[in-house]
C-alpha positions as CSV (number, residue, x, y, z in Angstrom):
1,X,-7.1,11.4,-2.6
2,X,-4.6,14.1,-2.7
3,X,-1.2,14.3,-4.5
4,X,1.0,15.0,-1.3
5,X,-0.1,11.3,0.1
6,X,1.3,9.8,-3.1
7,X,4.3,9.1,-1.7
8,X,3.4,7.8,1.8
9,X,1.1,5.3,-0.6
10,X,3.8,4.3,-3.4
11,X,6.1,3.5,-0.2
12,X,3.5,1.2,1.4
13,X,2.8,-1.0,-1.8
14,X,7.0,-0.9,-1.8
15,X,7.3,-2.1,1.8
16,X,4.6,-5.1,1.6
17,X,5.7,-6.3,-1.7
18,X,2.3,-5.2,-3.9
19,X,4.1,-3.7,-6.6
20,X,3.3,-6.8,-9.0
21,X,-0.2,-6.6,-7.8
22,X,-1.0,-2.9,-7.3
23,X,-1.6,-0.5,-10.5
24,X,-1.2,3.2,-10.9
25,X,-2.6,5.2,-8.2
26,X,-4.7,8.4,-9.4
27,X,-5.7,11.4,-7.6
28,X,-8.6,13.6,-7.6
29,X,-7.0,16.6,-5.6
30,X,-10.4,17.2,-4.1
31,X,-10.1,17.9,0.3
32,X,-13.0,16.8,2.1
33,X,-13.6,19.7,3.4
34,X,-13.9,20.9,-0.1
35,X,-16.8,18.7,-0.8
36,X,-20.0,19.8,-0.9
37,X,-23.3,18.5,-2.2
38,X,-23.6,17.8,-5.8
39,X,-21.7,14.8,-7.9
40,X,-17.8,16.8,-8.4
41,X,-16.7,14.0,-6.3
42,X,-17.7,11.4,-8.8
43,X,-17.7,13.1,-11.6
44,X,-13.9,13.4,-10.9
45,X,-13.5,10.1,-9.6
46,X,-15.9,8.8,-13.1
47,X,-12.7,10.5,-15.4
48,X,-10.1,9.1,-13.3
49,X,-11.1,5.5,-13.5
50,X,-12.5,6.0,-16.8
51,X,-8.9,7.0,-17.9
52,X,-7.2,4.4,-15.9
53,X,-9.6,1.5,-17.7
54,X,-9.0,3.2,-21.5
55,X,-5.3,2.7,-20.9
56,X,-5.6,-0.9,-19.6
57,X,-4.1,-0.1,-16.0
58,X,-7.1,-1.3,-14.3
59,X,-9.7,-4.0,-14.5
60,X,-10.7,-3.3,-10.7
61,X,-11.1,0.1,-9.1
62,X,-10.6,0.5,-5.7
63,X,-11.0,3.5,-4.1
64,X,-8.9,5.5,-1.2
65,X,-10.1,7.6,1.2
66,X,-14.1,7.8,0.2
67,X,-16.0,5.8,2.7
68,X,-18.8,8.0,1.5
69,X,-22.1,6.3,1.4
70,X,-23.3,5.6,-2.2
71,X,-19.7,6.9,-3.8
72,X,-18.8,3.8,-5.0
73,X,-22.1,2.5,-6.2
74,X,-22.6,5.9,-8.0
75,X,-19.0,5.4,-9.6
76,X,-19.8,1.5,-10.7
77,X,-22.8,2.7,-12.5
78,X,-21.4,5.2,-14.5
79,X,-18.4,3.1,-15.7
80,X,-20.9,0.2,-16.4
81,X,-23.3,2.6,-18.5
82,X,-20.5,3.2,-21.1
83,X,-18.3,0.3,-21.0
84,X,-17.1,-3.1,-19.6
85,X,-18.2,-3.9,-16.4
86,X,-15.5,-3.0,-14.0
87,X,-16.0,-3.4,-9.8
88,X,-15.8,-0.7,-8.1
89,X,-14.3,-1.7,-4.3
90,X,-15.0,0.7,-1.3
91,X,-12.1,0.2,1.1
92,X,-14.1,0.9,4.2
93,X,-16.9,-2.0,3.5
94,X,-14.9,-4.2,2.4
95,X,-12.5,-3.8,5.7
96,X,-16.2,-4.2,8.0
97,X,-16.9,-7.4,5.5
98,X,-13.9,-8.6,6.2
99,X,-14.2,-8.1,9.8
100,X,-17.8,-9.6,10.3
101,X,-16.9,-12.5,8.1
102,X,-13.8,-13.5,10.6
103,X,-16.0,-13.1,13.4
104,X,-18.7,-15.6,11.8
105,X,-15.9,-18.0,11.1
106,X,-14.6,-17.6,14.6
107,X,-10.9,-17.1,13.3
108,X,-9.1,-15.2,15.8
109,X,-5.7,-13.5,15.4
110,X,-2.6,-16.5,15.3
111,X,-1.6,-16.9,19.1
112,X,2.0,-18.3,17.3
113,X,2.6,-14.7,16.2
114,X,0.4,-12.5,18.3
115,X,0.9,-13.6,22.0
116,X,-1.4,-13.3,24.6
117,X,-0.5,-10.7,27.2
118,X,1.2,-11.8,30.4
119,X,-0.5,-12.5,33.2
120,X,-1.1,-9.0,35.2
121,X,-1.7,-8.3,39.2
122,X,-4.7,-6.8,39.4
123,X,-5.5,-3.8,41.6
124,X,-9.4,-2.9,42.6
């Protein structure tokens, strides 16, 4: 994540009402087109959420925009090498769990709030 989103993100929490629930929010200052082969992303992201567990502002880590095969995984076993076990959540599966698990529950969006669309005349 980079520092000029900070404020877009801080607003967010603000709007929905997650400033109760939601901890600091770090950056790593690392573009993606800046990333290359090699473990700079996790090695930053390993002192980040080291530091944010050592000053007791997180028990869970989630992570922003790194829906990076194996980041998170690599990142939960470094922190659970040298420390309290601490989960390490991946936005983007955890949004597709989400997803697959409303579709095998067969919950659909709320047809009180989300209306279906008016009836259309259709041209062929």
């Amino acid at each position: 994540m980079l520092p000029n989103v900070l404020g877009m993100l801080h607003g967010l929490v603000r709007r929905y009402a997650l400033t109760q629930r939601v901890g600091p929010i770090r950056v790593v200052d690392i573009p993606v087109l800046d990333l290359g082969p090699g473990d700079r992303l996790v090695d930053a992201l390993t002192e980040q959420a080291r530091a944010a567990v050592a000053a007791r502002e997180a028990d869970v880590i989630v992570l922003g925009c790194t829906g990076m095969l194996g980041v998170a995984a690599a990142l939960q076993e470094r922190l659970s090498a040298e420390g309290p076990f601490v989960p390490v959540v991946d936005p983007t599966g955890a949004a597709i769990m989400w997803l697959e698990s409303q579709v095998r529950l067969g919950v659909r969006p709320s047809r009180a709030t989300y209306l279906p669309p008016r009836p259309k005349d259709r041209i062929a």
